[in-house]
N, C-alpha and C positions, 0 to 999 in steps of 0.2 A: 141344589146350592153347591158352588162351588168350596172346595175345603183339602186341606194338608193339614196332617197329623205330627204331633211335636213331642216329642218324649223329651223328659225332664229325667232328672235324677227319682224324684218321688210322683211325676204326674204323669200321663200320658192323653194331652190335651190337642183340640178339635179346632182349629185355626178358620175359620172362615171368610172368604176375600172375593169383592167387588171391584169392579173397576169400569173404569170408561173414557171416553175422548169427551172432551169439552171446546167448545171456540172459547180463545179467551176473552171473548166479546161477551161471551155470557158469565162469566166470570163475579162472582159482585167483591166491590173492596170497597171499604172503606177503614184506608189506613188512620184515619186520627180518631175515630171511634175504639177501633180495636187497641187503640195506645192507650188511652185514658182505660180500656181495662186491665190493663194489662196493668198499667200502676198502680190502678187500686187494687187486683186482685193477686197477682202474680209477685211471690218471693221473688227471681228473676231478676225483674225490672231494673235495670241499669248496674246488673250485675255479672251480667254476659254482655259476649261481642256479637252470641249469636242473637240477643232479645234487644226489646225498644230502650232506647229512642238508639240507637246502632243501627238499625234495618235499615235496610233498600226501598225505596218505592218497587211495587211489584214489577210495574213497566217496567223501569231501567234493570231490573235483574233478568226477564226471561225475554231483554233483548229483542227480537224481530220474529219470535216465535208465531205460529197462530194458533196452535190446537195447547192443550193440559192435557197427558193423561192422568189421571186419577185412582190412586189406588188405594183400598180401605183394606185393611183385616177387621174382623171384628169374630170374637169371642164371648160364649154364655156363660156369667158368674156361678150357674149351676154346676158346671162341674165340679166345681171343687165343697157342694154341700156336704160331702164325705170326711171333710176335713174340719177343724175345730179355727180352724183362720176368720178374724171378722172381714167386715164387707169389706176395708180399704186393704188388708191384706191381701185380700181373692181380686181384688180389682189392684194395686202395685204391682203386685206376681205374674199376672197376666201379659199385662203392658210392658213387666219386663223380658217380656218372652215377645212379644211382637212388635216390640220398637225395632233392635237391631236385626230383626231379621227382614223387617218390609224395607228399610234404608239398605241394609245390603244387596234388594232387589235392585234400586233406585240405582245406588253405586255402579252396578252392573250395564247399567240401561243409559245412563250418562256416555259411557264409553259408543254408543250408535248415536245422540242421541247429539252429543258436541255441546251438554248445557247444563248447567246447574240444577240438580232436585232439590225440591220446595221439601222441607222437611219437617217428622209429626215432633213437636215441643222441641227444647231448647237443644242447641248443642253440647255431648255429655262427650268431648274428645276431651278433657281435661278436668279434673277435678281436684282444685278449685280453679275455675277459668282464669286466666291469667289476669284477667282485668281487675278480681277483684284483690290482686298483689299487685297491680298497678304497673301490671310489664305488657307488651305487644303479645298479640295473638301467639301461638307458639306454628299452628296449623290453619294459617289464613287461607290456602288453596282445597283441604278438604274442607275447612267448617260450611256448613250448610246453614240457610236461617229456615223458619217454619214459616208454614203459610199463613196462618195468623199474625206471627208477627209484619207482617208485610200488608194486613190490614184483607187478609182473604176470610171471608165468609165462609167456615167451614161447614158450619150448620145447616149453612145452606144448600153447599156441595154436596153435605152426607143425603139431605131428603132426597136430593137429583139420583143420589145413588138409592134408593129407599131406605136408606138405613140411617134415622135420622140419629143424633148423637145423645147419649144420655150423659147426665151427671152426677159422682158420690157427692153428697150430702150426709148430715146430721138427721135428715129428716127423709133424704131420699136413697135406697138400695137401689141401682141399673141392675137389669135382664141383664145385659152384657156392655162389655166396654172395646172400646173399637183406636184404631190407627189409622191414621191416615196423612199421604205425601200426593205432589203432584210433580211431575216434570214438563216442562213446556220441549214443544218441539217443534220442524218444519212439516205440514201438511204431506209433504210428500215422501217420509220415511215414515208414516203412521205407522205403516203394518209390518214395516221391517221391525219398528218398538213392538210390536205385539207379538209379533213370530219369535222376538227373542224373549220375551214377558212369557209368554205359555211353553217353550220351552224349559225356560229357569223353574217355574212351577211345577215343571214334570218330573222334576229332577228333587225335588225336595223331600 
């Protein structure tokens, strides 16, 4: 299994990451399902410029692209059994340790790549998002949206990857909790994205 190690101030945790090409033909969306949960479920919701009903159609954002690569981390809530943190604890800490580091992949990969990354949960350049003080974006050329919000089937993506996604609950502890972005690109700089993707890794 592929994996890069992350030292923290008090952790020294095991980062695990998948990835792949997709046609965006296999892609599945459905963006007015994924709205409706996002309202019922999501704090969010019309509270960012990054979250619904703001988003893009997926089409009109990744433009004339044909391929997604796909990139997950994912992380086992066991390590941290040595510590007295409950489950959402072991599972926030985590995520806050692999959200910005897979988008700073992404950030990096846009630059070969000429196009927007599809990004894991809401945009966090701003806190509180300016929307919800009722002013314009402050960073409308980095904000990123997420692939969900855009109506992508992450669930679906993650099985493709075999790593299907879990969820905390009241009722349910995850083995591990995972990230995951996509960038769309041209078929024919696949591997130049990938030459520069396992360099960036080697380097971590």
């Amino acid at each position: 299994m592929n994996f890069f190690i992350v030292k923290t101030a008090k952790h020294e945790l095991k980062i695990n990451y998948t990835y792949q090409f997709f046609k965006i033909s296999d892609v599945k969306i459905d963006k007015i399902l994924f709205n409706k949960l996002c309202k019922k479920g999501c704090k969010n919701y019309s509270k960012k410029y990054s979250c619904p009903p703001y988003t893009p159609d997926f089409k009109n954002e990744i433009n004339d692209s044909d391929l997604i690569f796909v990139l997950m981390f994912h992380t086992d809530l066991k390590q941290l059994d040595n510590t007295d943190y409950r489950s959402w604890h072991k599972f926030m800490l985590l995520n806050r340790v692999m959200k910005p580091r897979i988008e700073k992949i992404m950030r990096q990969l846009e630059q070969i790549s000429k196009t927007k990354f599809l990004a894991t949960g809401s945009c966090r350049l701003c806190n509180p998002c300016q929307l919800k003080l009722k002013k314009p974006c402050k960073y409308p050329e980095k904000r990123r949206y997420s692939l969900e919000s855009m109506g992508v089937d992450c669930n679906d993506l993650s099985k493709k990857l075999n790593k299907p996604l879990q969820w905390l609950s009241k009722e349910n502890t995850p083995e591990y909790t995972a990230v995951i972005c996509g960038l769309p690109l041209k078929e024919k700089i696949k591997n130049q994205v990938l030459n520069e993707f396992q360099d960036i890794i080697r380097k971590l």
